[in-house]
C-alpha positions in Angstrom: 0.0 0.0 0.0 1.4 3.6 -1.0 2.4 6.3 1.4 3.3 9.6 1.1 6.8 11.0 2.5 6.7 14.8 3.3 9.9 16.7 4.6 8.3 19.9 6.1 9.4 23.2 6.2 9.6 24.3 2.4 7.7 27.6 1.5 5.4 27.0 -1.3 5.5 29.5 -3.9 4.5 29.1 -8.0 1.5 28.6 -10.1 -0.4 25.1 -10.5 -4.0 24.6 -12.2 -6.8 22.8 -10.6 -8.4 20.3 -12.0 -11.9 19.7 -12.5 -14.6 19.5 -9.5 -14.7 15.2 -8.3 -18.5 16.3 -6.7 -19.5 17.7 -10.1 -18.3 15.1 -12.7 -19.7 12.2 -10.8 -23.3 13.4 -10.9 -22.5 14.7 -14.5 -21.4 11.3 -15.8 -24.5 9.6 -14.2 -26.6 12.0 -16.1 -25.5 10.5 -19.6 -27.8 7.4 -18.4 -30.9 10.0 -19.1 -30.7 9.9 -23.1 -29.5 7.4 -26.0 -27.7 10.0 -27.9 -23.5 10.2 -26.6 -22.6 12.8 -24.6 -19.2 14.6 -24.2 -17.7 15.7 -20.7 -14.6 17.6 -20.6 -12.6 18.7 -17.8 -12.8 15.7 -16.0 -10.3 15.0 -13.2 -8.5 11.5 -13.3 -9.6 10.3 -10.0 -10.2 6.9 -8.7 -13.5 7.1 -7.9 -14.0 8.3 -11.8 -12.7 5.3 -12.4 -15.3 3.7 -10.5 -18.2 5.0 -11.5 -17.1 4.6 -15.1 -16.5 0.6 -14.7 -20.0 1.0 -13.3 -21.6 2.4 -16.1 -19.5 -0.2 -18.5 -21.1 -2.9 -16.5 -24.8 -1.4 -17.4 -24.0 -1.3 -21.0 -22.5 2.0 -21.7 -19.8 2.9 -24.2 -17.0 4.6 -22.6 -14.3 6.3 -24.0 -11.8 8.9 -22.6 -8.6 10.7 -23.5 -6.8 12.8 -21.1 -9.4 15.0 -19.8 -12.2 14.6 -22.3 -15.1 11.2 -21.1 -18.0 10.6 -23.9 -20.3 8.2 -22.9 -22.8 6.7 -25.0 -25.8 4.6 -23.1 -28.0 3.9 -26.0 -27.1 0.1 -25.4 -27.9 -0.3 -21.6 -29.1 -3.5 -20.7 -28.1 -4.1 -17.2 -29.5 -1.4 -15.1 -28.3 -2.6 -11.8 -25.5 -1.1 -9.3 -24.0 -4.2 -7.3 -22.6 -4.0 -4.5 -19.1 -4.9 -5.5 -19.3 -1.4 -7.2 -20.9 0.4 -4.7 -19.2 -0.4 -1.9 -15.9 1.3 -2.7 -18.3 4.7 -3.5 -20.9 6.0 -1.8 -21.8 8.7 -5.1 -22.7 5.2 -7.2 -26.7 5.6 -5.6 -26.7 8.6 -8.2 -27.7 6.1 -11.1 -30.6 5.2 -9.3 -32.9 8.3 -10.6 -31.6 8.1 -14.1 -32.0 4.5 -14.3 -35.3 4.4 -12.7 -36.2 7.8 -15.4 -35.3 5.7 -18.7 -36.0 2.4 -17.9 -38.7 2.4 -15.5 -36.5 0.2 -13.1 -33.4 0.3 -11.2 -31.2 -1.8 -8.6 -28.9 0.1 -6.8 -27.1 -1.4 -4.0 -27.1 0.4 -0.3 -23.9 2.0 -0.3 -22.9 0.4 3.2 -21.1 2.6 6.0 -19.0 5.4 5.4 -16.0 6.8 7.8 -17.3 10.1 8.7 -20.8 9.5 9.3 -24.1 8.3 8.6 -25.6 9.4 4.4 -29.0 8.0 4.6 -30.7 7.4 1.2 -34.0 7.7 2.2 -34.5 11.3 0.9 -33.9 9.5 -2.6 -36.1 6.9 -1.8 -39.0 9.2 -0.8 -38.7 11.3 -3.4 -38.8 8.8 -5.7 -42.1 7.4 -4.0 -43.5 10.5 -4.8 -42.9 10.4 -8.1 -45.1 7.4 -8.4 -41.8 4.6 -8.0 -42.5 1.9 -6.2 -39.5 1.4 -4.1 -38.7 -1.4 -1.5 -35.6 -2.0 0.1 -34.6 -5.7 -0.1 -31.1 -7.8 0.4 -29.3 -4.6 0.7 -31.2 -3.3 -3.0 -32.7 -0.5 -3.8 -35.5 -1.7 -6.3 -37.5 0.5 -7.8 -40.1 0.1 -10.0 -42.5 1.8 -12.1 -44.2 2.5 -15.6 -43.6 5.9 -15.8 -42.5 9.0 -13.3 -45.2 11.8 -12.5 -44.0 15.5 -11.5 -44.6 15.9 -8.4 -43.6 18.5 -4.7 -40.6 17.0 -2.8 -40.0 18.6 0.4 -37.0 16.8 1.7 -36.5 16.8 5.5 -32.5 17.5 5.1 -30.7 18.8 2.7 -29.3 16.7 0.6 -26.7 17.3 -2.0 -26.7 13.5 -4.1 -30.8 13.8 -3.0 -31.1 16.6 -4.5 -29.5 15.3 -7.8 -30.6 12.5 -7.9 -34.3 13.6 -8.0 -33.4 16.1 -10.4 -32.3 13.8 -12.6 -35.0 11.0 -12.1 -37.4 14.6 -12.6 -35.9 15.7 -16.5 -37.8 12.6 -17.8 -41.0 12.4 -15.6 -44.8 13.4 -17.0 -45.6 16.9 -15.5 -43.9 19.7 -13.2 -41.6 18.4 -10.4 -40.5 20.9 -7.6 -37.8 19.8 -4.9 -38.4 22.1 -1.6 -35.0 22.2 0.5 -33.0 21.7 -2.6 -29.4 22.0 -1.5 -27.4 24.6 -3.2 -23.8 23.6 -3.3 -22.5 24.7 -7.4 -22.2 21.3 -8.0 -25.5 21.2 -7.8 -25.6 24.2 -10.4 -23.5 22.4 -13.0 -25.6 19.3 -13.1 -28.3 21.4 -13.7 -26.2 23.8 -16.3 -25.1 19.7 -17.7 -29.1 18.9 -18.4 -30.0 21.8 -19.4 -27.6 21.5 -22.3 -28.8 18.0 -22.8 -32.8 19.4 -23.1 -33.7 19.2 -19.8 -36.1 22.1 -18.5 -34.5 23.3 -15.4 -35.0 26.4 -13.6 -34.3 27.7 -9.7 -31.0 25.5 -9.4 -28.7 27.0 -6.9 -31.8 28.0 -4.6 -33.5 26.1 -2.0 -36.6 25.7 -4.6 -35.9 23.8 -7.7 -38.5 23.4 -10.8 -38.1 20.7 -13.1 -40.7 20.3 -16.1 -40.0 17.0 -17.9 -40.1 16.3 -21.2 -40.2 13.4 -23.6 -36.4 12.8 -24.3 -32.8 14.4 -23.5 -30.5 14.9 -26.4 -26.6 14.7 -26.9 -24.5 17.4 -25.8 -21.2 19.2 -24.5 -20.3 20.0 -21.0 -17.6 21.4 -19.1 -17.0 20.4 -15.7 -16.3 23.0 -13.0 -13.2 23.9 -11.8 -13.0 21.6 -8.4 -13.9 24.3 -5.0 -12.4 21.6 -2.4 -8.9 21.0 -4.4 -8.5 24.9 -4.4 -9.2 25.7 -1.1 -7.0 22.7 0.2 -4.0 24.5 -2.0 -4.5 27.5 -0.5 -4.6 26.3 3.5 -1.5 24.4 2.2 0.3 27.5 0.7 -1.3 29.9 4.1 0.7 27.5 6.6 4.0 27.5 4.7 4.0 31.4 4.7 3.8 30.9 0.5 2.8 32.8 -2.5 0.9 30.6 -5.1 -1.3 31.5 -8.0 -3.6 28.6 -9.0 -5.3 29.1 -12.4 -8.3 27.5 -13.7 -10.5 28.1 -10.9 -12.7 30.5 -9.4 -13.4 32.4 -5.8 -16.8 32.4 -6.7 -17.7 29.6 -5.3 -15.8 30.0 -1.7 -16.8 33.1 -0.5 -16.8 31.6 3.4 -13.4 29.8 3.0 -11.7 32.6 1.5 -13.5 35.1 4.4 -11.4 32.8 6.6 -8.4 32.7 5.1 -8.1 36.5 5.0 -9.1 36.4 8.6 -6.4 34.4 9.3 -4.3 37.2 8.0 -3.9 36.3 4.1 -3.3 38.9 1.3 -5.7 37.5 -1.7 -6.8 38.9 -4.8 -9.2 37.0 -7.4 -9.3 37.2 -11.2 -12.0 35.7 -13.3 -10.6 32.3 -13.7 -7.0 32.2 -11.4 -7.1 32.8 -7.0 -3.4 34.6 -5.7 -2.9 34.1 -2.2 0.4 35.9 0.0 0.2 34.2 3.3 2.2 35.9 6.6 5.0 34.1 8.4 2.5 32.9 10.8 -1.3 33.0 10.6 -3.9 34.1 13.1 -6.7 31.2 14.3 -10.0 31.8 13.1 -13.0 29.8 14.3 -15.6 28.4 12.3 -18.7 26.2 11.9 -19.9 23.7 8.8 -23.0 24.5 7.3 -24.7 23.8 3.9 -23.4 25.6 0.9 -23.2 28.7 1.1 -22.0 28.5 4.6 -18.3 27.1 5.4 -18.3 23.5 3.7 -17.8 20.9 6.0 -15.0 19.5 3.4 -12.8 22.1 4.0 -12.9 21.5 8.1 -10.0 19.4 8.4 -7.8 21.7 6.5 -8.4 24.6 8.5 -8.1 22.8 11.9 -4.5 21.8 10.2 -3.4 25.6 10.0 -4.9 26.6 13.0 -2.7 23.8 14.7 0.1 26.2 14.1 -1.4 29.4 14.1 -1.2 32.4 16.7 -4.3 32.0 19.3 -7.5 29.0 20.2 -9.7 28.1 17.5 -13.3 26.5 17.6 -14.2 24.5 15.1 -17.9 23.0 15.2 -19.2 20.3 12.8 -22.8 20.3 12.2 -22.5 18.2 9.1 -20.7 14.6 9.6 -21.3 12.8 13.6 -17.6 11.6 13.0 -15.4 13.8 11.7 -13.2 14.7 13.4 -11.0 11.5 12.9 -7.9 13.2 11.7 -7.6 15.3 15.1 -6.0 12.5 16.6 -3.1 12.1 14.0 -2.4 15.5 14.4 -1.8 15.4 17.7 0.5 12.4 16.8 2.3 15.6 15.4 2.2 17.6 18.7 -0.9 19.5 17.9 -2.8 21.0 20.8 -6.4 19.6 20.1 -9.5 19.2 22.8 -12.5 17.6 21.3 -16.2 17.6 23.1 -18.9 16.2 21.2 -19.5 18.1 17.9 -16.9 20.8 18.9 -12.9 21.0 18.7 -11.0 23.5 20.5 -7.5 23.8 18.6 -4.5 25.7 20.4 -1.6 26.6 18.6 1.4 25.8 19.3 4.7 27.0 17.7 5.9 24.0 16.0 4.9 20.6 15.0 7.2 17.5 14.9 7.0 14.8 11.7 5.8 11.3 12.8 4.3 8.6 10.6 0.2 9.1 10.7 -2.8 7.5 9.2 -5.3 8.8 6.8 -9.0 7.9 7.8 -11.1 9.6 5.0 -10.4 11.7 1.7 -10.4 15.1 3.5 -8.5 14.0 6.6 -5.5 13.1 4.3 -5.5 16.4 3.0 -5.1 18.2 6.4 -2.4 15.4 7.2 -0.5 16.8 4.2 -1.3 20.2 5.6 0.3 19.6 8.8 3.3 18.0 7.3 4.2 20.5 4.9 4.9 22.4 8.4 6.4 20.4 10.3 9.4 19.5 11.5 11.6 16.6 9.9 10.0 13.8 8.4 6.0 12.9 8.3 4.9 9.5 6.7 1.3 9.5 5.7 -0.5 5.7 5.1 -3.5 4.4 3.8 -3.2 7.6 1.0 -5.5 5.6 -1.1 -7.9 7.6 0.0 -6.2 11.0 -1.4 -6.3 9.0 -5.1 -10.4 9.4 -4.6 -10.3 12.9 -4.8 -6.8 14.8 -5.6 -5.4 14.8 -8.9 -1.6 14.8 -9.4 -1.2 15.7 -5.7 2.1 15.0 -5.8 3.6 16.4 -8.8 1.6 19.7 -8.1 2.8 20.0 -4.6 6.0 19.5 -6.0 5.8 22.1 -8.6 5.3 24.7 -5.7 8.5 23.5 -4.2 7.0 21.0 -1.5 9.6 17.6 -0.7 6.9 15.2 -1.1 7.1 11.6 -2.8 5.2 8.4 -2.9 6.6 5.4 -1.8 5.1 1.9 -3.0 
């Protein structure tokens, strides 16, 4: 199993481009299910679990062919619309076949996705919304089946908000008879781009990126182009990374549109940035100030951007409190910083993070995608050597980690 070797202390400095959003493309490429005509994707990152998802959709019948960032996908020959559990298991963002599947072909079996690290994801704001829409849906040897002729529009009020609900129904909605409106539609831009996606493709689409989405459906969606978004989570990782080493990075590509509250943060913490239309330039101070913060649905601070920030306030001048609203369990990665002599106090739902002046490198564990991130965080600062294992999980959701670290003058390298 790989690991990641970091030798802390470098200042990060240079220019790197981010890749394209992992919580966008996945719900994008889902969405090719929806017509029989081939649909091209571009901007799409080279991540394991896009690897995953696209095995997935091989296995149901759809042609797949990619070249460097470009995926077109043709499903006019599905004949196997069923998610196993083999698939599933390894990715939790698989269920988002279900309302395509279930929108085309009037039946779908999707596998429950099983337990996930950081927390409970219940799927039964996909299910209900689906029963709403006339499905008949039971839940049997770990299956989602559903069943029915044909979807009717319908009001969805879910109880949470839901991001892969949310797209899911919208999806499962392009196709049905009628008007469909999802109440307590989340509002995240990934969202937005799956929406900006079908509407390219035909679909009828309007209120996406409130809480109040309207979907009429019509008869059949078409073949298009779509560009995936520049990924949100990526850049704001970068920049914590570039904020604790004192650096000075440029990374093009990308957008501070879409991470108002991080970047709030960041300059609270005492960073110099300035924004263009498609590149963020951050100038961090030799040592930053902490700044407190809570998770909260989109537009609020994202909950995958947490563990980065308690990473830089592990070194940073002052006590920060971080609450997590989002995820019962995430908080996971606190411990392996303190492997690395960070000052960290959990209770319940709440961490109280003390500076201190240094840390010291140590091997440490990864525990979820975002927890490796802040492990990398923490070791670009630290003191000596830090060994990071299980990085499998960083392959899920960082492109070219590595080499891009690299190129802004980090000592990182894999070892097999």
């Amino acid at each position: 199993m790989d690991k990641l070797l970091i030798e802390g202390g470098a200042r990060l400095s240079g220019e790197i481009a981010i890749s394209g959003a992992k919580n966008a493309a996945l719900p994008i490429l889902c969405a090719a299910l929806l017509t029989t005509e081939p649909v091209t994707f571009t901007n799409v990152p080279r991540l394991n679990d896009i690897a995953t998802l696209l095995r997935l959709l091989e296995q149901m019948g759809v042609k797949v062919s990619r070249e460097a960032d470009v995926v077109t996908l043709d499903a006019s020959g599905v004949d196997n619309p069923v998610a196993s559990y083999e698939m599933v298991k390894t990715m939790r963002a698989s269920i988002l076949v279900l309302g395509p599947l279930v929108a085309r072909f009037g039946e779908a079996r999707v596998s429950l996705p099983g337990g996930c690290a950081i927390g409970a994801r219940p799927v039964d704001q996909h299910i209900k919304g689906l029963q709403a829409m006339g499905a008949d849906v039971k839940v049997e040897h770990g299956y989602v089946h559903a069943k029915v002729p044909k979807l009717k529009g319908a009001r969805i009020f879910t109880d949470m908000v839901t991001v892969t609900g949310t797209e899911n129904l919208m999806m499962a909605a392009c196709l049905a008879d009628g008007e469909t409106v999802i109440e307590n539609a989340a509002r995240e831009p990934e969202v937005v781009d799956l929406a900006n996606c079908l509407v390219a493709m035909g679909a009828r689409i309007s209120g996406a990126g409130g809480d109040v989405i309207r979907i009429q459906g019509v008869a059949a969606l078409h073949s298009a182009t779509h560009r995936v978004m520049p990924d949100r989570i990526e850049t704001g990782t970068y920049l914590c990374a570039a904020a604790v080493t004192g650096g000075d990075v440029r990374l093009t590509g990308t957008s501070a549109s879409y991470l108002d509250a991080v970047i709030d943060k960041l300059m609270d913490a005492g960073c110099d940035i300035t924004t263009e239309r498609d590149a963020i330039r951050l100038k961090a101070p030799q040592r930053l100030n902490a700044v407190s913060l809570r998770t909260a649905p989109y537009p609020a601070f994202p909950t995958d951007m947490q563990a980065q920030f308690m990473a830089i306030n592990a070194v940073a001048e002052g006590t920060a409190v971080i609450r997590e609203t989002i995820f019962e369990n995430r908080f996971m990665h606190a411990v392996e910083l303190q492997r690395l002599g960070a000052d960290i106090k959990i209770d319940g739902n709440t961490a109280f993070v003390k500076g201190v002046a240094r840390l010291h490198g140590a091997t440490v564990m990864a525990t979820d995608l975002r927890a490796s991130a802040s492990l990398i965080i923490a070791g670009l600062v630290a003191e000596g050597e830090t060994t990071i294992e299980r990085i499998y999980h960083l392959d899920r959701g960082y492109e070219k980690l590595e080499s891009k670290l690299a190129a802004l003058g980090a000592k990182v390298r894999r070892l097999s």
